[in-house]
N, C-alpha and C positions, 0 to 999 in steps of 0.2 A: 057300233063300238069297236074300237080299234085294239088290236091284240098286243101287247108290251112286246119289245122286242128280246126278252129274255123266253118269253111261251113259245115265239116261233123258234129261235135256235134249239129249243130242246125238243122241239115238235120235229125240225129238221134233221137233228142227230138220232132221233129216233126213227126217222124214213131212212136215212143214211144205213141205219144197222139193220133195218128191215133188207135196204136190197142187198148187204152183203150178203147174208145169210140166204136171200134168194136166190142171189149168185151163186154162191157155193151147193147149194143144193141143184141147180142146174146144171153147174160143170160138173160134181161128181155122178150126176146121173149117166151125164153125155160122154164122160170117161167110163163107166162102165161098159156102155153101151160100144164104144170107141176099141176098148180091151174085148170083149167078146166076139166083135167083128176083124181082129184079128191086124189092127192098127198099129198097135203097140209092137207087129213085130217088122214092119215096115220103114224101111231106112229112107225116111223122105222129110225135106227143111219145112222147118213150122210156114216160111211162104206157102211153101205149095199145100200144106197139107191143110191152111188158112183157105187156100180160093176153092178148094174142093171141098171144105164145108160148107162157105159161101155159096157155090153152085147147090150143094143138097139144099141149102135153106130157098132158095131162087124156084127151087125144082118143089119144093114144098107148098111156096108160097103162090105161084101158077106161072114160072117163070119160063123162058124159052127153055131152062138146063133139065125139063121132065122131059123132052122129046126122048134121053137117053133109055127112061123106064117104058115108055112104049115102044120102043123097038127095042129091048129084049122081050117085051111082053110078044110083039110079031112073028120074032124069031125064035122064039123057043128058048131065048137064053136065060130066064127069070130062075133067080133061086138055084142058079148052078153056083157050082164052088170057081169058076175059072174067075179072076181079078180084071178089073175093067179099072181103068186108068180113068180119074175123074180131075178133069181142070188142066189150062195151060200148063203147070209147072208139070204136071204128073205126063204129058206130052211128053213134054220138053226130055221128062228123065228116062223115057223110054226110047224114044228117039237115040240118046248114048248108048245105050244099051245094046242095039242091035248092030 
């Protein structure tokens, strides 16, 4: 039996509102998280600070960009407060800098 095409748009407007709300409670968790690691006080373009998510997520997901957590974990540098530049753009902006 086939479903009226009025059940499925309100069926799909209701998946629709599902994932906003999903969304939204995903970004506000990953801005908290983002604010407490000290992001928000960091003068860097949404590019860059786009592909250094991208790589965490890469590094999470079993990508080459974890190599960077085991070698702090080698070196002893885990859990220190010193800023480690994550992603091309974040290169790039230190590279000016010096």
């Amino acid at each position: 039996m086939k479903k009226p095409t009025s059940k499925i748009r309100e069926e799909l407007a209701r998946l629709q509102e599902q994932l906003k709300q999903a969304e939204t409670r995903d970004a506000e968790r990953i801005g908290r998280i983002a604010l407490k690691a000290g992001l928000g006080e960091i003068d860097i373009g949404d590019t860059d600070l786009q592909a250094a998510f991208q790589d965490v997520a890469k590094r999470f997901r079993g990508g080459k960009a974890g190599s960077v957590g085991k070698e702090r974990a080698i070196t002893g540098t885990a859990g220190t407060s010193e800023a480690t530049p994550v992603g091309a753009g974040a290169a790039a902006s230190q590279a000016g800098k010096a």
